[in-house]
C-alpha positions as CSV (number, residue, x, y, z in Angstrom):
1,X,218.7,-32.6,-204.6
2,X,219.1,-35.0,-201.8
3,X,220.6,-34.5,-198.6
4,X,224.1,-36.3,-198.2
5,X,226.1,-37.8,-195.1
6,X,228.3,-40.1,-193.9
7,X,227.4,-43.5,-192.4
8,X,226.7,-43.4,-189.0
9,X,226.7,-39.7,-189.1
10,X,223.7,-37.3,-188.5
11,X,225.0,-34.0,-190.1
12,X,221.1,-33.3,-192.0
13,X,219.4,-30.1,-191.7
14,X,218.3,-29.4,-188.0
15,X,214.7,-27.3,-187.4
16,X,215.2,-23.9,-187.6
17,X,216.3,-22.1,-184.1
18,X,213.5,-21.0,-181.9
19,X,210.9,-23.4,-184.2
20,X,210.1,-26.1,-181.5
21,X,211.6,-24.7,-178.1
22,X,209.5,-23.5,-175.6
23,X,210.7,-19.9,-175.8
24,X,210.7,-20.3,-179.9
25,X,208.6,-16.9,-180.2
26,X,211.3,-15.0,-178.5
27,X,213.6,-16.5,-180.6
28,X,211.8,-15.8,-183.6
29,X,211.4,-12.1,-182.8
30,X,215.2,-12.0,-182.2
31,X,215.5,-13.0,-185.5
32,X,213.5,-10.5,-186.8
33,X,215.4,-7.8,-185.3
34,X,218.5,-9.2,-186.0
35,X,217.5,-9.5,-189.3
36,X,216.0,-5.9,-189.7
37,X,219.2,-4.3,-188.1
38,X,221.1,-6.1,-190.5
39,X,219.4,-5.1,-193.4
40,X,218.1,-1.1,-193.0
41,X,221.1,0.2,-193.3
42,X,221.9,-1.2,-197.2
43,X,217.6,-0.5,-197.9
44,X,218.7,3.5,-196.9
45,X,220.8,3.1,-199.8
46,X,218.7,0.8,-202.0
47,X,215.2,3.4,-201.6
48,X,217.4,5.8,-202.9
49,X,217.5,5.1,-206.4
50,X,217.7,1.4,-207.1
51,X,214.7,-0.8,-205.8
52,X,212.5,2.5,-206.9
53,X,213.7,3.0,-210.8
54,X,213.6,-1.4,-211.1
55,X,210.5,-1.7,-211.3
56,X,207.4,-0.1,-213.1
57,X,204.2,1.0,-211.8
58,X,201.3,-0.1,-212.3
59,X,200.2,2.7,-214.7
60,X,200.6,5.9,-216.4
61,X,198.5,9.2,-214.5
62,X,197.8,12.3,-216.5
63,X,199.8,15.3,-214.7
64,X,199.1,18.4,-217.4
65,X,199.4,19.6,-220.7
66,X,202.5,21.6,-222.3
67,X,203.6,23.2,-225.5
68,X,204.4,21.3,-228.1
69,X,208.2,21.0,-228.6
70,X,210.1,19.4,-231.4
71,X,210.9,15.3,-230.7
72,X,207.7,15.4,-228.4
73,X,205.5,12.3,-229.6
74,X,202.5,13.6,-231.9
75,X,200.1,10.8,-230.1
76,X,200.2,12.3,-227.1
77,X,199.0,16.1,-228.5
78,X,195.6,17.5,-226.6
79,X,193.4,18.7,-229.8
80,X,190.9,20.5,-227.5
81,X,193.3,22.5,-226.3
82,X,195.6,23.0,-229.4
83,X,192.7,24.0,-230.9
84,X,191.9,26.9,-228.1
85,X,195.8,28.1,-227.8
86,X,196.3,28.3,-231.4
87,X,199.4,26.4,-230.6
88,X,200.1,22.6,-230.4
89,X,200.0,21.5,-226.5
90,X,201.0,17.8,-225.3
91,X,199.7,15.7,-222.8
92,X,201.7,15.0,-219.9
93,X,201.8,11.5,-217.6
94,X,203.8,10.3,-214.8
95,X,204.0,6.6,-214.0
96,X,202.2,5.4,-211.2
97,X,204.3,4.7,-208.8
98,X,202.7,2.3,-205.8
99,X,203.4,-1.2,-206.1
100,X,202.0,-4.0,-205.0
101,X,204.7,-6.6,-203.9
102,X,204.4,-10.6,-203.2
103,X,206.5,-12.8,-201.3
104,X,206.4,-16.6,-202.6
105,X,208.7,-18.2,-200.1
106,X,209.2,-21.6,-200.3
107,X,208.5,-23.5,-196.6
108,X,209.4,-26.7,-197.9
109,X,211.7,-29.5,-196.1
110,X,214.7,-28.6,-198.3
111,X,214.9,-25.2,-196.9
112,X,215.4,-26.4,-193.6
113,X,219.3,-27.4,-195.2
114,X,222.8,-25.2,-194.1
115,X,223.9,-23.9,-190.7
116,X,226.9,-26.0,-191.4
117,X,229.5,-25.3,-188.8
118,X,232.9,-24.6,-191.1
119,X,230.5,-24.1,-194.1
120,X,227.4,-21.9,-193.9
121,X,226.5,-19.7,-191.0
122,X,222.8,-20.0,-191.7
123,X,219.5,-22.1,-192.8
124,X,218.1,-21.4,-196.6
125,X,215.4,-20.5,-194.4
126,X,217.0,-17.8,-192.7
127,X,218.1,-16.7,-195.9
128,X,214.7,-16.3,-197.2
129,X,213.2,-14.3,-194.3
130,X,217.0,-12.0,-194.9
131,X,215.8,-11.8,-198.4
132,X,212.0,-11.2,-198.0
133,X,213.1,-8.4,-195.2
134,X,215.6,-6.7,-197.5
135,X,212.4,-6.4,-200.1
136,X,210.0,-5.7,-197.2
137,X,211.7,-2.7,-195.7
138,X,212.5,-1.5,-199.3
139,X,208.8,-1.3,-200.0
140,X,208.1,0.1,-196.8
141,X,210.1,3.1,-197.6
142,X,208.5,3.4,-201.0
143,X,205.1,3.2,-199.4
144,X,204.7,0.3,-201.8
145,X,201.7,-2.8,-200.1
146,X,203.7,-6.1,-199.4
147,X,201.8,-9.4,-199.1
148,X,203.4,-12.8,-198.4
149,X,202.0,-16.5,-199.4
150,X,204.0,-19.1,-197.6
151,X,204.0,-22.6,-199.5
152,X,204.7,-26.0,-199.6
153,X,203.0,-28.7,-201.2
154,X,199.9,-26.3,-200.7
155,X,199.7,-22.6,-199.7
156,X,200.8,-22.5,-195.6
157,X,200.3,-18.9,-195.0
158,X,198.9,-16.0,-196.5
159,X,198.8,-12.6,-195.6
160,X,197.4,-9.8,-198.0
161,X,199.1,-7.0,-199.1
162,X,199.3,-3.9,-197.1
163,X,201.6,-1.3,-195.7
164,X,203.6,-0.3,-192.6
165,X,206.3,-1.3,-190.3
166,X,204.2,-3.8,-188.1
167,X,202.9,-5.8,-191.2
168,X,206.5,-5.8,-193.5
169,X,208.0,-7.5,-189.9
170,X,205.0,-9.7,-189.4
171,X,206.0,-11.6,-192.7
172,X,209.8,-11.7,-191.7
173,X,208.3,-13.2,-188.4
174,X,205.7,-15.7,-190.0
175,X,208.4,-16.7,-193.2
176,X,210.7,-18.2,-190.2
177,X,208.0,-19.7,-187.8
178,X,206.3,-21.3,-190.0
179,X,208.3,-24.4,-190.0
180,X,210.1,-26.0,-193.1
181,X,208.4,-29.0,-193.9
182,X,207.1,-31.2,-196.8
183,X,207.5,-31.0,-200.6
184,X,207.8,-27.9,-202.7
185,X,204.8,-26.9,-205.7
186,X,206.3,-24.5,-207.5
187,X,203.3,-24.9,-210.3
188,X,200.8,-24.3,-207.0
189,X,202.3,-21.5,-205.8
190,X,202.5,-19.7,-209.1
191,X,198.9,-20.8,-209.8
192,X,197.6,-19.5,-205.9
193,X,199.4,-16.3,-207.4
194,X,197.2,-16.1,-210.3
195,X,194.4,-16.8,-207.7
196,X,195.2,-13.9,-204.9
197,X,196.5,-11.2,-207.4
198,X,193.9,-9.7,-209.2
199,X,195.8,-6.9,-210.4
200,X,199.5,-6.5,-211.6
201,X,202.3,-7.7,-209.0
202,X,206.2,-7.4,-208.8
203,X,206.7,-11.0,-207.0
204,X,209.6,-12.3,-205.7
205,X,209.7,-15.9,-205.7
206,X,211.9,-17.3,-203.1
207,X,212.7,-20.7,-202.7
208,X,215.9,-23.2,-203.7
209,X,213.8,-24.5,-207.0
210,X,214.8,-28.3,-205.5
211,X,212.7,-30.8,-207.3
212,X,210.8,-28.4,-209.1
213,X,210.4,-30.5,-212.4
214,X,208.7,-29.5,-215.7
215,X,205.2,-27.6,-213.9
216,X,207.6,-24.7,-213.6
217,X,208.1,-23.7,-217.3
218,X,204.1,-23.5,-218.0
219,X,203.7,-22.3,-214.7
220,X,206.0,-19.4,-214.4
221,X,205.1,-18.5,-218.3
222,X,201.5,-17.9,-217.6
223,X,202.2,-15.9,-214.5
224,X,205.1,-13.7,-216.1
225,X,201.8,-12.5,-219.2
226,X,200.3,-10.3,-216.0
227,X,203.0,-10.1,-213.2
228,X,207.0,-9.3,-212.9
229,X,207.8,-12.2,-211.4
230,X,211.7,-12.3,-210.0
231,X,213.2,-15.6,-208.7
232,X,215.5,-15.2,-205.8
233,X,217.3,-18.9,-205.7
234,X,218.6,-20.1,-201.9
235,X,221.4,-22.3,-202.4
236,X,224.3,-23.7,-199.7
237,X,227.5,-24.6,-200.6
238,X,227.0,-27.9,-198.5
239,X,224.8,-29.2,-201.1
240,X,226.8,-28.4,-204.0
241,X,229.5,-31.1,-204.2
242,X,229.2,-34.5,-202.1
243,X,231.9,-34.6,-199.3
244,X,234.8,-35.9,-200.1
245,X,236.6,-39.5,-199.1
246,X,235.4,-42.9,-199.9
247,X,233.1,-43.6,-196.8
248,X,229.9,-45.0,-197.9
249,X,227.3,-42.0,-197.6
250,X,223.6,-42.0,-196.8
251,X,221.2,-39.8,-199.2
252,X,218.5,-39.2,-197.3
253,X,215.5,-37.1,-198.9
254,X,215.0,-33.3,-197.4
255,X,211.3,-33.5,-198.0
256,X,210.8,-37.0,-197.3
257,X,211.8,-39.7,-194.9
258,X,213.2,-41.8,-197.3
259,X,217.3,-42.5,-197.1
260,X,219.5,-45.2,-199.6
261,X,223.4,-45.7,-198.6
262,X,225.6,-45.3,-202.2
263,X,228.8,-45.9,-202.1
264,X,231.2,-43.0,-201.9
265,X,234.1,-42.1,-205.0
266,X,234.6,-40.5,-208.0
267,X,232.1,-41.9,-209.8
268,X,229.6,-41.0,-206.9
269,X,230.9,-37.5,-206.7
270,X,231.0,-37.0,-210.8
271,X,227.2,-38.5,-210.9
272,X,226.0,-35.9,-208.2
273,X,227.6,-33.0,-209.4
274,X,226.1,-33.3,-213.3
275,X,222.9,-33.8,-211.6
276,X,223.2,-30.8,-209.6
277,X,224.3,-28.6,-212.6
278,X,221.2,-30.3,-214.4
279,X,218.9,-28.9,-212.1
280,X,220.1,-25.4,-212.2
281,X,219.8,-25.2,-215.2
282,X,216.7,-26.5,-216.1
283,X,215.5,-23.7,-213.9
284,X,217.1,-20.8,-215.6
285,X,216.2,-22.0,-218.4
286,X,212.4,-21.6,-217.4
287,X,213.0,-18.1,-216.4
288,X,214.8,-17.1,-219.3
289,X,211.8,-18.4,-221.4
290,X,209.6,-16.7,-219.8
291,X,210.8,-13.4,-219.5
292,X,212.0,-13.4,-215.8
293,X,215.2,-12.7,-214.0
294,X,216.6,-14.9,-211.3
295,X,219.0,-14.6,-209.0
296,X,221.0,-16.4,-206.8
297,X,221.7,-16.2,-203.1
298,X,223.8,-18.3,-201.4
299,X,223.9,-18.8,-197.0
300,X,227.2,-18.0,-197.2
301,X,226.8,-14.6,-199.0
302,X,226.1,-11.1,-198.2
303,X,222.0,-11.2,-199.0
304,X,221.7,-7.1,-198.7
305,X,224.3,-6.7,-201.6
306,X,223.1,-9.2,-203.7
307,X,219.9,-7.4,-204.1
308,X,221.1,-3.9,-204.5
309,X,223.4,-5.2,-207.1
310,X,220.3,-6.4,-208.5
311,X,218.0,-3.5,-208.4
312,X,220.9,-1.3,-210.1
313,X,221.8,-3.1,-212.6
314,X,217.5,-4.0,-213.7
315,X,217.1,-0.2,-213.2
316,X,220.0,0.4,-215.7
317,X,218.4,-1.7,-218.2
318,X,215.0,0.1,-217.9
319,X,216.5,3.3,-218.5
């Protein structure tokens, strides 16, 4: 969706904090602890039964053998040793239950949108690096391997999956200092995922789905037949609605540079608003098709409880 302001009025999307200031690193890494304070004391309660019963592993391990007792299922029976007891025994298994978990986070121009004084306290950025952290430190207490791809209109960052504290707060760092810049491929970065993830994957694709036209559908489809791929949707309430009055307005493009001036009314306001509804549901309906959950964040939310909300209630359907 485009970017909207008045004329004669520069209220766009200004670079993330700490992203082109001399002391930006320090700022970044105040970020990240901000962010990490903010988030491990809702993962405590996340690790403890939601985030871990949402998700499958990646396989089933034999544990032992045990006597046969009525409802048990007759395929899973050990002849060889039902044949040396006397007695039907079954086959036991456990799921596996490492993970392997990949950030898509969408670096694009458009996420560089909110931090609107009276209307959103933060960036969609910042919301993603909230969102990847929340998942990161969730995995870290699971002793599940977190990687991150970072993407635009091609793959900015990538960092293979691994454990531990250092790395899950390296991608916080590297998801806000790479920049937000250019246009979003959604089809790419579903594609690189196919490319970088040999095996199975829970991934978490983060991004505000802006512009993300009809690759998505196939894309996301032939991803979702090997991993559990998750949307998370950034969204600001800034760009839901144009502003209200009749001053003209200038739509300027968030991954672009180019701008037209429309003017402002009901008409303009009606017109934008179908369009935005459009859009969002174009995208759920590519989920839903495939097989995938999304859900939606907004900057203006509480990130931590979105996701625990989440977890429980995907848990409760698996069980």
């Amino acid at each position: 969706m485009p970017v909207a302001r008045r004329a004669g009025a520069d209220t766009r999307a200004r670079p993330m904090p700490g992203t082109d200031q001399p002391d930006g690193l320090a700022d970044i890494l105040r970020q990240v602890r901000r962010i990490e304070l903010r988030t491990r004391r809702m993962v405590a309660s996340l690790t403890g039964g939601g985030y871990r019963s949402a998700f499958r592993g990646t396989g089933l391990e034999f544990e032992e053998v045990r006597e046969y007792t009525p409802g048990d299922d007759v395929r899973a029976i050990d002849w060889n040793v039902t044949a040396r007891a006397g007695r039907p025994y079954v086959k036991v298994f456990r799921e596996e239950r490492e993970l392997t978990i990949l950030l898509l986070v969408d670096v694009s121009g458009s996420m560089r949108f909110g931090a609107i004084p009276g209307i959103s306290p933060r960036a969609k950025l910042a919301l993603a690096a909230e969102a990847a952290a929340v998942v990161a430190v969730s995995a870290l207490r699971n002793r599940d391997r977190i990687g991150l791809v970072a993407f635009a209109e091609r793959t900015r960052l990538h960092l293979p999956a691994r454990r531990g504290r250092g790395h899950a707060l390296r991608l916080v760092r590297e998801v806000l200092a790479t920049g937000a810049d250019g246009r979003a491929d959604l089809g790419h970065a579903l594609d690189e995922l196919q490319r970088v993830a040999k095996r199975r994957t829970v991934t978490f694709l983060i991004s505000d789905f802006i512009g993300s036209g009809e690759r998505l559908a196939p894309a996301l489809a032939r991803a979702a037949r090997r991993h559990d791929v998750i949307g998370l949707r950034v969204a600001d309430p800034g760009e839901e609605r144009l502003p209200d009055g009749g001053a003209p307005l200038v739509i300027a493009d968030p991954e672009g540079d180019g701008e037209l001036v429309l003017a402002n009314g009901h008409h303009a306001r009606t017109a934008y608003a179908a369009a935005w509804a459009a859009q969002r549901a174009q995208v759920a309906r590519a989920f839903a098709g495939s097989g995938c959950d999304l859900l939606d964040l907004r900057t203006d939310g509480a990130t931590a409880t979105a996701l625990a909300r989440f977890f429980s209630r995907r848990g409760g359907r698996r069980g």
